[in-house]
C-alpha positions in Angstrom: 39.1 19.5 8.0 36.0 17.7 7.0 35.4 17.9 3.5 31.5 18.2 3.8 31.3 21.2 6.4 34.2 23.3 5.2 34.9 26.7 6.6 34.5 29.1 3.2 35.9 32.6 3.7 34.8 35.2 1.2 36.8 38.8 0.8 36.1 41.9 -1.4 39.4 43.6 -2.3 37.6 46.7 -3.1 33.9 48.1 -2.1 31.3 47.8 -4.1 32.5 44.7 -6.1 29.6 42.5 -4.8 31.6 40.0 -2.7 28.4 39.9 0.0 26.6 38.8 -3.0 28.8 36.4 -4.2 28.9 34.7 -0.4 25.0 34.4 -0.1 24.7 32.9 -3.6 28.1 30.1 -2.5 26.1 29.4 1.0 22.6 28.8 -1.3 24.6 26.5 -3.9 26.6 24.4 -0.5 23.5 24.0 1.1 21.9 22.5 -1.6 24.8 20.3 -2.5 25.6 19.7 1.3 21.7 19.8 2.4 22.6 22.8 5.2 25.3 25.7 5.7 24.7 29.1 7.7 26.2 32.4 5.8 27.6 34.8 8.6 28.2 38.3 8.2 32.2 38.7 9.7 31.8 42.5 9.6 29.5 42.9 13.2 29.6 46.4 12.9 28.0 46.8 9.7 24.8 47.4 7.8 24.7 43.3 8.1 23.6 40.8 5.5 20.4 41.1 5.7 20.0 43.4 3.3 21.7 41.2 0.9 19.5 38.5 1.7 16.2 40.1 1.9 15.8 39.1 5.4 16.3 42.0 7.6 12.3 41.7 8.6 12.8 37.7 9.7 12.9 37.0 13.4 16.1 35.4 14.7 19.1 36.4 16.6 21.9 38.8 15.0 25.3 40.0 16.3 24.3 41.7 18.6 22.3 39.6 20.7 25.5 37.0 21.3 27.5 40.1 22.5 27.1 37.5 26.3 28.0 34.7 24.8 31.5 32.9 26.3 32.7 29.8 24.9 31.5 27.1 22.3 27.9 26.7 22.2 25.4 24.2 20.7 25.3 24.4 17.1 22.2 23.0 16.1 20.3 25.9 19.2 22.7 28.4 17.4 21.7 27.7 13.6 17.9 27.6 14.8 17.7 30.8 16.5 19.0 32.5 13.3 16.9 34.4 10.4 15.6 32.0 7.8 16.1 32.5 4.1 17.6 30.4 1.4 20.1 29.4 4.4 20.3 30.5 8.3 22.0 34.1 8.3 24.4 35.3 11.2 23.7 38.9 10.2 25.1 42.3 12.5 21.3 43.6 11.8 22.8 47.3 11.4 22.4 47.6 15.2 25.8 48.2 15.9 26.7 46.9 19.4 29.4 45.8 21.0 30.6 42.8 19.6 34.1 41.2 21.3 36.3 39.4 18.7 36.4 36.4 21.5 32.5 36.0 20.8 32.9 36.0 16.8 35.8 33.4 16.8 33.6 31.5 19.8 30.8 31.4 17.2 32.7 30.1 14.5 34.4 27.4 17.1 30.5 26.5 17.5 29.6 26.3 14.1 33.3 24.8 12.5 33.2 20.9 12.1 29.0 20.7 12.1 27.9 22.9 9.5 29.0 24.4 6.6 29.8 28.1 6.8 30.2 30.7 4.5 31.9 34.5 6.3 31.8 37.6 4.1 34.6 39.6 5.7 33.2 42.4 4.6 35.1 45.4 5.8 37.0 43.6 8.2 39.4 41.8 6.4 42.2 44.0 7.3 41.5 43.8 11.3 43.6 41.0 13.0 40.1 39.5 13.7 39.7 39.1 9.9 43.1 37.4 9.3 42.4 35.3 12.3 38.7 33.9 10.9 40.8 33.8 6.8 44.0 31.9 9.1 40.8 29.3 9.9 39.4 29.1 6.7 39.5 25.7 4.7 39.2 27.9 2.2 39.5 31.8 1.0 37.8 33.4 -2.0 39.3 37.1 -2.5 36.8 38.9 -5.7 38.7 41.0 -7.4 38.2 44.4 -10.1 40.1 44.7 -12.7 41.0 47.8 -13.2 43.9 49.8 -12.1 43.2 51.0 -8.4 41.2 47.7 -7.9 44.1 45.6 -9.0 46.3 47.8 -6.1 43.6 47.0 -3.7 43.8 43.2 -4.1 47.5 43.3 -3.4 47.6 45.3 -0.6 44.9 42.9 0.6 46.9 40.0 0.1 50.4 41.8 1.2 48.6 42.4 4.5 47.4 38.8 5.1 50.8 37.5 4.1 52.0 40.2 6.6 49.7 38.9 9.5 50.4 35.2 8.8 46.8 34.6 7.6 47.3 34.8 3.8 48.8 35.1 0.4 49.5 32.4 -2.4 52.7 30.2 -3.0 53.4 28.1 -5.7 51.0 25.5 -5.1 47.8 28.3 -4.5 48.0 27.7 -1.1 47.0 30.5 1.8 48.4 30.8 5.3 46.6 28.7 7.9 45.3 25.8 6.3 43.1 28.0 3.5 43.8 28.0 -0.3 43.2 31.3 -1.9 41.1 31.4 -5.4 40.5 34.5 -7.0 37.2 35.5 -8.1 37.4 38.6 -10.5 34.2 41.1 -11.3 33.6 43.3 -14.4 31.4 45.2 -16.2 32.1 43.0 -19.5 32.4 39.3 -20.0 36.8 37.8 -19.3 39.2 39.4 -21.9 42.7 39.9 -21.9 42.7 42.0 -19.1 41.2 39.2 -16.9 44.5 36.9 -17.8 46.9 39.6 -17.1 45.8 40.0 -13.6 45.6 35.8 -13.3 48.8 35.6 -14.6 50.4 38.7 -12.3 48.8 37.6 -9.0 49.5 33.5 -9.4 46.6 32.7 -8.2 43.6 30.2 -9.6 41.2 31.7 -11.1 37.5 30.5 -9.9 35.5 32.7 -11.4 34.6 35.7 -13.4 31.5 37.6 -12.6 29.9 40.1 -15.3 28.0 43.0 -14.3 24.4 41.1 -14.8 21.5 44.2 -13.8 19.0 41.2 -13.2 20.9 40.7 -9.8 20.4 44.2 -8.5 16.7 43.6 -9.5 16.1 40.6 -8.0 17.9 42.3 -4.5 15.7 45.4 -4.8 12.6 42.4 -5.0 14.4 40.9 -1.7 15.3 37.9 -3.5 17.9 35.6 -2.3 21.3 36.7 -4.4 21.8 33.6 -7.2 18.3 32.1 -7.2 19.1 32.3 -11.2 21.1 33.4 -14.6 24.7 33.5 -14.6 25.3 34.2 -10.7 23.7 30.6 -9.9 26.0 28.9 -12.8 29.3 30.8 -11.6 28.6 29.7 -7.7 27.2 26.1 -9.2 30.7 25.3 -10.9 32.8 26.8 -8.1 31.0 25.0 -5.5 31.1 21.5 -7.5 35.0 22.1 -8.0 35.4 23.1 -4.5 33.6 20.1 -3.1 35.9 17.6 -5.4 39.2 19.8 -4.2 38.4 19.4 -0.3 37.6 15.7 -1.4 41.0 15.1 -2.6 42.7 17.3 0.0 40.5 15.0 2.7 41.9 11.6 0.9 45.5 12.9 0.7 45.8 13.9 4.3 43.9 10.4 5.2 46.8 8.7 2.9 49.2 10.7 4.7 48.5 9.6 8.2 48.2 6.3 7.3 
């Protein structure tokens, strides 16, 4: 694992809690910190990222088009063929296609230890392709509801990674594989109590808590990049700075280790 082009994997445990969102505005914040990453839609099937990004009208390969593609690849041809915005987006372009799990994890072998990368999941995170790509992950980001029948969701979520060997927390907030899972919750008020009751239930760290803000949905109906400002840019600021000091010290430790 190489502390500046970590493998981020991003999962909403229920629709509609803006986890796409959340992933575009991480890969903005690690590209600036980094200087590069490439966001990548993990559900192929689906309406695809673009939309999210505001860059379904930029020329550049999606899904779809790498439905051929066998084996690792050049990264730098890969990331330059992609749609331009804020950062080069892997989208599936709501083309549908046949896209072979082989050629997803091929892409990521492509991308993995050159750039940073960013997956939304999306709607694959209970496929075993999706707890292959978390199993991968340096590290995992599940955003959470915190209402009742949200709460449910993010368990089962987690029960079935733990299940497939690809997920979970222990003690230390470590995932399967060699991710660390952070929770990241979403609500139409600012963190109360109920906020620290889920924390506290699930054991996991808490990253983040994201308020409804109806500036976001604004600036996406504008096509504007998700986190370009307000309280979306701070949240994925902090997170990224704490990340990028965590993989730091993970990096050192596993230096010290081998030594």
């Amino acid at each position: 694992m190489n502390s500046q082009t970590p493998l981020l994997v991003v999962l909403g445990a229920s629709g509609g809690l803006g986890a796409s969102t959340w992933a575009a505005a991480l890969a903005r914040r690690l590209s600036l910190h980094l200087g590069e990453c490439v966001l990548v839609d993990g559900h192929v099937h689906g309406g695809g990222l673009d939309m999210t990004c505001g860059t379904e009208h930029v020329p550049g390969l999606r899904w779809p088009d790498l439905a051929r593609l066998r084996g690792v690849t050049s990264c730098s041809r890969l990331v330059s063929a992609l749609p331009h915005g804020e950062v080069p987006v892997l989208s599936a372009g709501g083309r549908g296609g046949d896209v072979a799990d082989s050629v997803v994890l091929d892409v990521l072998g492509s991308l993995r230890g050159s750039v940073p990368v960013v997956v939304d999941v999306g709607a694959a995170a209970r496929t075993a392709l999706g707890r292959r790509v978390v199993a991968e992950a340096d590290v995992v980001q599940v955003v959470s509801g915190v209402r009742a029948r949200q709460v449910a969701d993010t368990e089962a979520l987690l029960a079935g990674l733990e299940a497939g060997g690809s997920g979970g927390t222990g003690s230390d907030g470590r995932g399967g594989g060699r991710g660390r899972v952070g929770l990241v919750t979403r609500s139409r008020r600012s963190a109360t109590a109920d906020v620290e009751v889920l924390v506290e239930h699930l054991g996991m760290a808490h990253l983040a808590h994201l308020r409804d803000d109806p500036r976001v949905r604004r600036d996406g109906e504008r096509g504007e990049w998700p986190g370009l400002r307000g309280s979306l840019r701070e949240n994925a600021d902090r997170v990224v700075l704490d990340l990028m000091d965590d993989l730091d010290a993970r990096e050192r430790a596993a230096a010290e280790k081998v030594a």
